[in-house]
C-alpha positions as CSV (number, residue, x, y, z in Angstrom):
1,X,5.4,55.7,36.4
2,X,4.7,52.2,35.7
3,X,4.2,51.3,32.4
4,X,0.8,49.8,32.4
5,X,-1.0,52.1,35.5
6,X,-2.6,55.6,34.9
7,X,-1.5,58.0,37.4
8,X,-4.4,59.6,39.3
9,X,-3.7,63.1,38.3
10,X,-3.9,61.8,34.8
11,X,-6.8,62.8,32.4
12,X,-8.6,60.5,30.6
13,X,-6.3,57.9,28.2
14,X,-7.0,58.9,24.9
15,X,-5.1,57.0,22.0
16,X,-4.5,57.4,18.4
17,X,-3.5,55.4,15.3
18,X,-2.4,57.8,13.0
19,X,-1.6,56.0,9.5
20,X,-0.6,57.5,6.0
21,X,-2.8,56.5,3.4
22,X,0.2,55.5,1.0
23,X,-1.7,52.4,-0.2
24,X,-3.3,49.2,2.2
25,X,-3.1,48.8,6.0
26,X,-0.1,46.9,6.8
27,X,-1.3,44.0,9.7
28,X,1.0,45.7,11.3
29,X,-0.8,48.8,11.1
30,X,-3.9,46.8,12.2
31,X,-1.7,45.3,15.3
32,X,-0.7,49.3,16.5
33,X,-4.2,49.7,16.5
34,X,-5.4,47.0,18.2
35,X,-2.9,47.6,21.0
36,X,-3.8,51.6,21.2
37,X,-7.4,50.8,20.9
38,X,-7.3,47.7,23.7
39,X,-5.7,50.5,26.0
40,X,-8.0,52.9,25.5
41,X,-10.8,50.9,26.1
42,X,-9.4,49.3,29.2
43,X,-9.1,52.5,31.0
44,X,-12.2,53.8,29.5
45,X,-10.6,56.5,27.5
46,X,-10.9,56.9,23.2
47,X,-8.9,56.0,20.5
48,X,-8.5,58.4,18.0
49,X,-8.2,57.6,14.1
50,X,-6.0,60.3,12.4
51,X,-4.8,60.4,9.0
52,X,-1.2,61.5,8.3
53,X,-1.4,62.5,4.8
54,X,1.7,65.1,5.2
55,X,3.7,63.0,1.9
56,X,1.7,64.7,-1.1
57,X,4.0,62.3,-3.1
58,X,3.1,59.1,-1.8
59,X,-0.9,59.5,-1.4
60,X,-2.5,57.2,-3.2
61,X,-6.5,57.7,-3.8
62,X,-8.8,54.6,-1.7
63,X,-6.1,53.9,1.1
64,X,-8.0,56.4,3.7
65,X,-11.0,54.7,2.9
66,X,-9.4,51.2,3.0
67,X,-7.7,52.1,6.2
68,X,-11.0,52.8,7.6
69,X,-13.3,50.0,6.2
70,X,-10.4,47.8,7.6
71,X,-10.6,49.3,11.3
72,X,-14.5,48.6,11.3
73,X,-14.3,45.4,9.7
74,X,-11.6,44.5,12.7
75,X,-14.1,45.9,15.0
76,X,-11.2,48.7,16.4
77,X,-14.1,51.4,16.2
78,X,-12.8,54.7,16.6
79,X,-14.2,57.1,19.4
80,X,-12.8,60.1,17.1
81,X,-11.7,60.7,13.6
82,X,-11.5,60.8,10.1
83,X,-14.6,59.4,9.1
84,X,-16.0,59.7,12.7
85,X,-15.8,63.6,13.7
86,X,-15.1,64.5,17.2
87,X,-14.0,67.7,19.4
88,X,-10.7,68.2,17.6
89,X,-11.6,68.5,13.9
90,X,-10.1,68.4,11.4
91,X,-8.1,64.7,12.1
92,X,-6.6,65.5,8.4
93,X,-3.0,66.6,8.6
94,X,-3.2,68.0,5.4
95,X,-6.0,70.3,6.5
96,X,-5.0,70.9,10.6
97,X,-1.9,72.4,7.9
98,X,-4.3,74.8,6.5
99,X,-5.0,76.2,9.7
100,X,-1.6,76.9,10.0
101,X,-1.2,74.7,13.0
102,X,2.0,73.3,12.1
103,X,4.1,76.5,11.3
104,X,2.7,78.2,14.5
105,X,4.9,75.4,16.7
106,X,7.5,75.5,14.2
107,X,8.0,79.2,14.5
108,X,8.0,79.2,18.2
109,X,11.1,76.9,17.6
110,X,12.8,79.4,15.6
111,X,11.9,82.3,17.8
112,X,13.8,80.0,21.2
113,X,16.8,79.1,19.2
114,X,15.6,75.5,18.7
115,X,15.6,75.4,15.0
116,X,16.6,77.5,11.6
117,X,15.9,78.0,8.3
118,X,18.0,75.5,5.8
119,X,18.2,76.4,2.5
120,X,20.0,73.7,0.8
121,X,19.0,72.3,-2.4
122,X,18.6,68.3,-2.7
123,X,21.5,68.3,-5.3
124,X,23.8,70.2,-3.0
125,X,22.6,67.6,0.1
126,X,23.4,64.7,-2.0
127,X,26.9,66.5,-3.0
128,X,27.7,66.8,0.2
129,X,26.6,63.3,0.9
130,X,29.1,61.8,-1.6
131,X,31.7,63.7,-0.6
132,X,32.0,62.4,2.7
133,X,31.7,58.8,1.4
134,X,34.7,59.6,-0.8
135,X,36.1,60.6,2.5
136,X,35.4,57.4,4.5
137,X,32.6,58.7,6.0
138,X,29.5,56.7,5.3
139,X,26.9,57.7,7.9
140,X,27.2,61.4,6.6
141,X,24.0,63.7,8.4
142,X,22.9,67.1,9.3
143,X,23.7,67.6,12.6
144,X,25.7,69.8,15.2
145,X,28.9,69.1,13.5
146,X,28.5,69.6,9.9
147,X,25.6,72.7,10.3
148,X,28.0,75.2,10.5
149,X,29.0,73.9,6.7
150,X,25.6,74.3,4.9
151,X,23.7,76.9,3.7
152,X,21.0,77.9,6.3
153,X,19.7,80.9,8.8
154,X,23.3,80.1,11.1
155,X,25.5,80.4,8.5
156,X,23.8,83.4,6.7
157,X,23.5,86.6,8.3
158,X,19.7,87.8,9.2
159,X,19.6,90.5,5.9
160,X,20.9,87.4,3.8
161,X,18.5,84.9,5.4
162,X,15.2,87.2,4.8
163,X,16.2,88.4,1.6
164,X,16.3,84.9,0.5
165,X,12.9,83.9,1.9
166,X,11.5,87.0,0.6
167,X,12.7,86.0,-3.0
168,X,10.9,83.0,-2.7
169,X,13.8,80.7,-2.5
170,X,13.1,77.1,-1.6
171,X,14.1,76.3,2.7
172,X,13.1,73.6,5.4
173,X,12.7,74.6,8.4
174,X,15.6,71.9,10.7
175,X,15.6,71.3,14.4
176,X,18.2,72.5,16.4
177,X,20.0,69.7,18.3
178,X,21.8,70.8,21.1
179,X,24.8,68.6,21.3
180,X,26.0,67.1,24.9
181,X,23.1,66.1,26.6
182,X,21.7,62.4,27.3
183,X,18.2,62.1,26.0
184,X,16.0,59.8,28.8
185,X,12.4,58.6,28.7
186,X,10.5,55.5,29.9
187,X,8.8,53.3,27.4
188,X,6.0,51.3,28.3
189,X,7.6,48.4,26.1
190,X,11.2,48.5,26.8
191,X,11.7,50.9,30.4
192,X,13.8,53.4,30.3
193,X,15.8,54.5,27.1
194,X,18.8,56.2,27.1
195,X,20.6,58.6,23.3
196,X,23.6,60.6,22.9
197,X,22.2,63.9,21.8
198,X,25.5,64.5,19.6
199,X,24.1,61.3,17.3
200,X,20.5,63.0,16.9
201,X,20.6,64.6,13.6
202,X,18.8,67.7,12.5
203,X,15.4,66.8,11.5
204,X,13.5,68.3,9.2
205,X,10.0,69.9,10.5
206,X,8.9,71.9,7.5
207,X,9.7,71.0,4.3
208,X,10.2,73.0,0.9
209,X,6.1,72.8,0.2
210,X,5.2,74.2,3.8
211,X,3.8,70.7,4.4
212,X,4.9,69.7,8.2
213,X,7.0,66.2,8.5
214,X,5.9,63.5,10.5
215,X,8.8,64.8,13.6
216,X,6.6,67.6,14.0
217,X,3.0,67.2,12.6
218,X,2.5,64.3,15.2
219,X,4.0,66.1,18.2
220,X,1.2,69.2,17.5
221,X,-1.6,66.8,17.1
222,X,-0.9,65.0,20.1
223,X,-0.6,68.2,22.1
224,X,-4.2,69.8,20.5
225,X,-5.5,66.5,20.5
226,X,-4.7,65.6,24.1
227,X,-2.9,62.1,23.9
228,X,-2.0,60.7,26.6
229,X,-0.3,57.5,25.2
230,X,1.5,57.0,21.9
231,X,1.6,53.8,20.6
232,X,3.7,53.1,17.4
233,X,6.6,50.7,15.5
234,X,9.9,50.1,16.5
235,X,11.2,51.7,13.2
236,X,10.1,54.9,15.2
237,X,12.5,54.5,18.2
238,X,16.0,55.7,16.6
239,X,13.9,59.1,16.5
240,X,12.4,59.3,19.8
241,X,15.2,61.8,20.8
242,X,14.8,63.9,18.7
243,X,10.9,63.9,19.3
244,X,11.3,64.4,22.9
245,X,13.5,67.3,22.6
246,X,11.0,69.1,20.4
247,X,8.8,68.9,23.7
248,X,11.1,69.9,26.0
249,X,12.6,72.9,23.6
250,X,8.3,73.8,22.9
251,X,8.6,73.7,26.7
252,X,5.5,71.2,27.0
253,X,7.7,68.1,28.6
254,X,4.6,67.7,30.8
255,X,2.3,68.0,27.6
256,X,4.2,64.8,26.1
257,X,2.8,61.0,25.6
258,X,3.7,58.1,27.2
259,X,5.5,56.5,24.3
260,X,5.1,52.4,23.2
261,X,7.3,51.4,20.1
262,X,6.1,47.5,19.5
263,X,8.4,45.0,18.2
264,X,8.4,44.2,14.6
265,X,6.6,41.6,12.6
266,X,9.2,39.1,11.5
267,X,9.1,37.0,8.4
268,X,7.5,33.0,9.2
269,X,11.4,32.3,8.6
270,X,12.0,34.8,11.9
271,X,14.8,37.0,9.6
272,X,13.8,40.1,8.6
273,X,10.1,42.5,8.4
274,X,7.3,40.6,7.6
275,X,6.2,42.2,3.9
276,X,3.9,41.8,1.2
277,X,6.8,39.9,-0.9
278,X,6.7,37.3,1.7
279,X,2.8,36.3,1.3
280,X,3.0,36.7,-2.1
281,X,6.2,34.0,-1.8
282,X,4.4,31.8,1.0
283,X,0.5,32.0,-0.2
284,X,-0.7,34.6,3.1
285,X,-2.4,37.4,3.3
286,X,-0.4,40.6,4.7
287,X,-3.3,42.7,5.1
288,X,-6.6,43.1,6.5
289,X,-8.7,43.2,3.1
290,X,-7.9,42.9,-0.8
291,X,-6.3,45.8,-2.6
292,X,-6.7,46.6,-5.9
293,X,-3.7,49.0,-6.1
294,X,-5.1,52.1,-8.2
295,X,-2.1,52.9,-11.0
296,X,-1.5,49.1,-11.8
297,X,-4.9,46.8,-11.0
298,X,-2.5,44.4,-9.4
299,X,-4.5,42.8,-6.3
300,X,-3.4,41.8,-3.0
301,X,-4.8,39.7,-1.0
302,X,-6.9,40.4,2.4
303,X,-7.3,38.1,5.3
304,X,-11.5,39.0,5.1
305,X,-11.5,38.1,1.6
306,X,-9.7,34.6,2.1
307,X,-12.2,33.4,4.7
308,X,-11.1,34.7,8.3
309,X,-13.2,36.1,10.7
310,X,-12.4,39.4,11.8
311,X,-12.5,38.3,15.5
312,X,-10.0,35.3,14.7
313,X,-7.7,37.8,12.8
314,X,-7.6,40.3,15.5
315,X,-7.0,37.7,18.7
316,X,-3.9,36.2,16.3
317,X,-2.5,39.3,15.9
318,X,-2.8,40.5,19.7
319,X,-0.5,37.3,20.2
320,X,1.7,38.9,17.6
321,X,4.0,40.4,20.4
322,X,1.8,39.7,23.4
323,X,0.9,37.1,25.7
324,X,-1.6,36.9,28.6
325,X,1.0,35.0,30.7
326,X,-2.0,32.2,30.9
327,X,-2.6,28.9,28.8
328,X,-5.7,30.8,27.1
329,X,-5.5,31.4,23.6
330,X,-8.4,31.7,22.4
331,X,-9.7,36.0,23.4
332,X,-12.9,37.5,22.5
333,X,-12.4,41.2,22.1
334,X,-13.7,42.3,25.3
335,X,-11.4,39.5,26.7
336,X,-8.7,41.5,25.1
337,X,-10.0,44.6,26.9
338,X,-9.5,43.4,30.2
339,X,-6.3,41.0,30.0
340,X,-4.3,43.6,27.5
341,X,-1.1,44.8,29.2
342,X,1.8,46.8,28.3
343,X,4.0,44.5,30.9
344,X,3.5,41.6,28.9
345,X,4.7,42.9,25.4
346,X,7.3,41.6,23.9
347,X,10.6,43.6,23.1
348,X,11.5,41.0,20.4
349,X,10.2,41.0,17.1
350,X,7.5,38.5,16.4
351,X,7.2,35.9,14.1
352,X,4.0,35.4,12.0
353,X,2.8,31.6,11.7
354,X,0.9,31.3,8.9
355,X,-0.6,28.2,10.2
356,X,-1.3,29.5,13.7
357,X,-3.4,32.4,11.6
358,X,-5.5,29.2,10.5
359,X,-5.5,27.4,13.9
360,X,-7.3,30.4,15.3
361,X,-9.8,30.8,12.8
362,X,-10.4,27.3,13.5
363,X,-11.1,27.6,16.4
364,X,-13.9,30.3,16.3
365,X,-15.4,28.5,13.2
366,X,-16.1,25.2,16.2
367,X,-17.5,27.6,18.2
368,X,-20.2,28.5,15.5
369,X,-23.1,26.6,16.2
370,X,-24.2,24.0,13.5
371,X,-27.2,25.7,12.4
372,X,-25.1,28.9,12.2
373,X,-22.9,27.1,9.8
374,X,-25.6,25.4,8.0
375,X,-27.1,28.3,7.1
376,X,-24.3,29.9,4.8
377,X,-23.1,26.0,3.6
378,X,-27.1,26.3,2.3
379,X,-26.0,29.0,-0.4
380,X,-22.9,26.9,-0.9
381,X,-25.3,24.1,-1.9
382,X,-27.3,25.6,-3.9
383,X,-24.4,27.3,-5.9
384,X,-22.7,24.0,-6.4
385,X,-26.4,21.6,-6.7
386,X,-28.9,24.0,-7.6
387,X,-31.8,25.9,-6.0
388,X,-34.5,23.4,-6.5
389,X,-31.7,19.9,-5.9
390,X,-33.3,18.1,-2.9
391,X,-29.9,18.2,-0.5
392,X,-29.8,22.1,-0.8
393,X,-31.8,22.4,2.6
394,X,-31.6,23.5,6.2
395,X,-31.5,20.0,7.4
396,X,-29.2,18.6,5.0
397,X,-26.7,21.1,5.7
398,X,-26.9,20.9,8.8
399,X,-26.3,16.8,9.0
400,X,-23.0,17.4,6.8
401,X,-22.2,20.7,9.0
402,X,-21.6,18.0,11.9
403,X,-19.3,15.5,10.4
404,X,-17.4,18.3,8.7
405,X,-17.0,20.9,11.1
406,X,-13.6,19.7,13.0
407,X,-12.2,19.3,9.4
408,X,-12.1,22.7,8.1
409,X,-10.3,26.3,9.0
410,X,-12.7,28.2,7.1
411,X,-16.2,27.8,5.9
412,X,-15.6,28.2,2.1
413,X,-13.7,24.9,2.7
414,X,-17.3,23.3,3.3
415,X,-18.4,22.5,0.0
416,X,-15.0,20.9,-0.9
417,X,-14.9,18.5,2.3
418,X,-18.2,17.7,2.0
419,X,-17.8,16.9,-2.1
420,X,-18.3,13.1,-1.2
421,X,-21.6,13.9,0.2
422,X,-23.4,14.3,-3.0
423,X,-20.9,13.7,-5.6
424,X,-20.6,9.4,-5.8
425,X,-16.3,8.4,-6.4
426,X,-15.4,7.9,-10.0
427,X,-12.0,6.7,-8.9
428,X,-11.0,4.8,-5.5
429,X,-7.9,5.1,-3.7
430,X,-5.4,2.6,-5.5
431,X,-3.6,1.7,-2.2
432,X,-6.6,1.0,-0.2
433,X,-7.4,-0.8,-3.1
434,X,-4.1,-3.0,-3.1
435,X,-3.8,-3.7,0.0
436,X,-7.9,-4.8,1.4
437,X,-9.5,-5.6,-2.3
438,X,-9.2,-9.3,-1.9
439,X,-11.4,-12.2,-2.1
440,X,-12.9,-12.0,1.0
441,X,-13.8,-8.6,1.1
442,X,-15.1,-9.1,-2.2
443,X,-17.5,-11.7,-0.7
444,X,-18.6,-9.1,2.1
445,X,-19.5,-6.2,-0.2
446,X,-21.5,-8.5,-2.3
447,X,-23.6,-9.4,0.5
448,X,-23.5,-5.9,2.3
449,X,-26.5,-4.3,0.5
450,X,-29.2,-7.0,1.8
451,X,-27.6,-6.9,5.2
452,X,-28.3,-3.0,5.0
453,X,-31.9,-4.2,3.3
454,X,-32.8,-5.4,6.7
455,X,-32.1,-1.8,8.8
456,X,-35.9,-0.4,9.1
457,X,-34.2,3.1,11.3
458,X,-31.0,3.8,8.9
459,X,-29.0,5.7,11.8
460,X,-25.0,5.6,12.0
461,X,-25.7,3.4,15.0
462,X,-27.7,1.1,13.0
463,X,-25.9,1.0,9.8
464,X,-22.9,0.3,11.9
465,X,-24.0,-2.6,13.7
466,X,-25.6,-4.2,10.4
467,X,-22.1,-3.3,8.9
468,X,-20.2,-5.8,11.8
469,X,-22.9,-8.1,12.2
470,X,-22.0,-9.2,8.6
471,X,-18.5,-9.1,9.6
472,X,-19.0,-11.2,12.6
473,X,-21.2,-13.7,10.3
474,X,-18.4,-13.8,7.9
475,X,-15.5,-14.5,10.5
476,X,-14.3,-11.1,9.6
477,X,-12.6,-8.5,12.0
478,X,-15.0,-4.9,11.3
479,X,-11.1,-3.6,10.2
480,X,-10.7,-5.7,8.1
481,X,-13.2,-4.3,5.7
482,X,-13.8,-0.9,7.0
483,X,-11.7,1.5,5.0
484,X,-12.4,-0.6,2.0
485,X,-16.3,0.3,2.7
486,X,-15.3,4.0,3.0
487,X,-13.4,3.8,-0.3
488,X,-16.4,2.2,-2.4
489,X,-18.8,5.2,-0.4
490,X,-16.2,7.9,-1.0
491,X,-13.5,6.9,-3.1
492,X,-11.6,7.9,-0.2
493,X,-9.1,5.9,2.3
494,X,-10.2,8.4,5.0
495,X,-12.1,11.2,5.5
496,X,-15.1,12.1,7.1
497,X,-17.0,9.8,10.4
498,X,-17.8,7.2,7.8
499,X,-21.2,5.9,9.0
500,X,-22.4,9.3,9.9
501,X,-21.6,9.6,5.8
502,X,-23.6,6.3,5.4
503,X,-26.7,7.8,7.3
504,X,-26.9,11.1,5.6
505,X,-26.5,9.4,2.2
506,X,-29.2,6.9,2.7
507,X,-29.9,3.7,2.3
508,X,-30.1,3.7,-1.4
509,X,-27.3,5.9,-2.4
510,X,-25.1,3.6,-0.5
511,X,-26.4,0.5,-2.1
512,X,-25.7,1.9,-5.1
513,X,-22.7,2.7,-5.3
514,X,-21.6,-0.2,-3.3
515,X,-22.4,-2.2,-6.6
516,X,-21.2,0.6,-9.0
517,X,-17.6,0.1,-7.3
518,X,-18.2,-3.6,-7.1
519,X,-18.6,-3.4,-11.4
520,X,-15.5,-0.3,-11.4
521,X,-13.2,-2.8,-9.3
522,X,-14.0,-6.3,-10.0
């Protein structure tokens, strides 16, 4: 079957993302998602939200509800779910458990021959462990060769292996790998993939609590829950075999997933997994939302909180490992939809730009419209100037919204750019000054503010050609006192469209502090 086509005798695609709520969403998480829920959506199937909460240990209290204020806030809306119901209740692992779900599947495998009862204690695993290391033997696993060692249902005879579980003694419940065989299936990522059975260790299914691993709690979900396509990490590829046997020994081969492992997310260096240490280290964001991490307070960063919006986020990371095989970068979400393909995923890992994050946030703040913008810069105004301050207005902000706008990534960054606007420079740029504070210029800023007297309609236009007539009368190039007029105005040697400054200051506020540099410089 070709990776990215739905066979007619196919049901409906229905998709999952299937996190554990071990603390925040990973972007990587949020990437999985995207990909599962573009798919979905494409073929006009459902994406499924399911949480994976098997690791009792590692739950920590907020993360379900982070994951799935983070999937909303993205806009990857599940059709199904924790949080959303659906036909297939409950989309809890730790209560489908309850139902016994798990152990039915798990029992079946014991009752074909496919897996056994392992009684082994962690100490003795870890004995056995460094025993082989003292032995040369560093990749040490349970598998088809060293089974017939341990302590488990093969070894023990049926009285001995009851009695024991009858006692209460602690056992997992392992796979059964048969050795021998070549384990083949097509990913939609990477085509056909090819193990050696005799390298697939014995999994564990069930562990000492009853609780279900993730090798067999996601095959029984995606069976009951009729998935069609399994999207996931590439961390989950070494144990593909052993998932796909557990379908063919279950004997529902025909029951199993189309299965997509994505490349990894690569440090901005291109070594290594993208992690939290690195933003910390580089100043990013590595996850959808801020975290306030329960046990310590510490916070994390989140790419909402640090001014991105969602539908910038989520088009840079669909290029995170994909590419439309077009010039277009810029993707609205139901662009997404329709160009998203499997074909065009990348089998290398990608590496994250922190700068390209900001490109494309840049790009959907230009396509706000001014008056859009205006209106949040407004409450920005009147946080920095004060409710009743004159410039805190609709029309104001809009005016500095247009000479700012294709200066900024994010809008928080308005108030700073636009500082010159209504703050007047109590320092000038010393090199500006150096180089074009000399006699003559000194001559045309004296005479500047009755030259700007004489403009009835103060306009950029008209300020501007006020601003070179003088130059003209004065046998001056407009250069050569140009950035000197935007450093008495601003204090700055560049910046922003200097006589669209001039016009939204006014007339008088440049006059004035014209002279005030004149006094400060002179």
């Amino acid at each position: 079957m070709c990776p990215n086509k739905i066979s007619e005798t196919m049901t409906s695609v229905r998709t999952r993302f299937a996190p554990s709520p071990t603390g925040p969403l990973h972007m990587g998480g949020v990437r999985t998602a995207l990909y599962a829920y573009l798919f979905a959506k494409q073929h006009n199937g459902q994406f499924i939200l399911r949480i994976e909460d098997t690791d009792q240990n590692r739950y920590v209290p907020g993360a379900e509800e982070y994951i799935i204020e983070a999937l909303t806030w993205c806009g990857i809306t599940p059709d199904e779910g924790v949080g959303f119901g659906g036909p297939h209740e409950p989309y809890r692992q730790s209560e489908r458990k309850e139902k016994g779900f798990y152990r039915q599947y798990a029992d079946q495998l014991i009752n074909s021959g496919h897996a056994y009862i392992a009684f082994d204690t962690p100490a003795e695993l870890e004995a056995k462990r460094k025993e082989a290391e003292a032995a040369g033997n560093h990749t040490w696993q349970y598998d088809n060769k060293s089974r017939m060692s341990m302590t488990n249902s093969l070894t023990l005879s049926a009285e001995e292996t009851a009695k024991r579980m009858s006692n209460g003694d602690a056992y997992v419940i392992r796979l059964k790998v048969e050795p021998g065989t070549t384990v083949t299936f097509t990913d939609m990522v990477r085509g056909e993939v090819s193990f050696d059975s005799n390298l697939v260790d014995d999994k564990v299914m069930i562990k000492a609590d009853g609780m279900p691993t993730y090798h067999l709690a996601h095959i029984v979900d995606d069976i009951m829950m009729e998935i069609t396509h399994a999207i996931r990490g590439e961390e989950w590829l070494p144990s593909a075999p052993a998932h796909i046997l557990i379908y063919q020994y279950l004997g529902l081969a025909d029951k199993m997933p189309l299965y997509a492992h994505l490349p990894l997310l690569l440090k901005p260096e291109g070594n290594g997994k993208l992690s939290k240490r690195d933003g910390d280290r580089l100043g990013f964001p590595v996850f959808p939302l801020e975290w306030k991490d329960p046990a310590t307070g510490e916070v994390s960063s989140g790419y909402r909180e640090k001014g991105y919006y969602h539908d910038a986020f989520v088009n840079m990371l669909a290029f995170l490992g994909w590419n439309p095989g077009t010039e277009q970068e810029v993707f609205s979400m139901e662009e997404l939809i329709k160009a998203f393909s499997f074909d065009r995923v990348h089998k290398a890992g990608a590496r994250f730009d922190p700068e390209k994050a900001k490109w494309f946030n840049e790009q959907y703040l230009r396509q706000q419209s001014d008056e859009s913008l205006a209106t949040h810069f407004v409450d920005q105004l009147k946080a920095k100037l004060g409710a009743d301050d004159a410039r805190a207005n609709l029309s104001f902000a809009t005016a500095a919204v247009r000479l700012i706008k294709d200066r900024i990534h994010f809008e928080h960054e308005m108030i700073g750019m636009s500082e010159c606007l209504f703050t007047a420079p109590s320092s000038y740029d010393e090199k500006v000054v150096a180089k074009r504070w000399n006699d003559k210029a000194k001559a045309f800023f004296a005479a500047l503010p009755s030259q700007l007297d004489t403009v009835s309609d103060f306009t950029a236009e008209n300020a501007k050609l006020a601003f070179e007539q003088l130059a003209a009368q004065q046998e001056l190039k407009p250069g050569d006192v140009l950035q000197m007029f935007r450093v008495l105005v601003s204090g700055q040697g560049s910046g922003l469209d200097l006589f669209g400054m001039v016009a939204l200051l006014g007339k008088e506020e440049v006059k004035k502090r014209i002279d005030a540099g004149r006094a400060a410089l002179n």
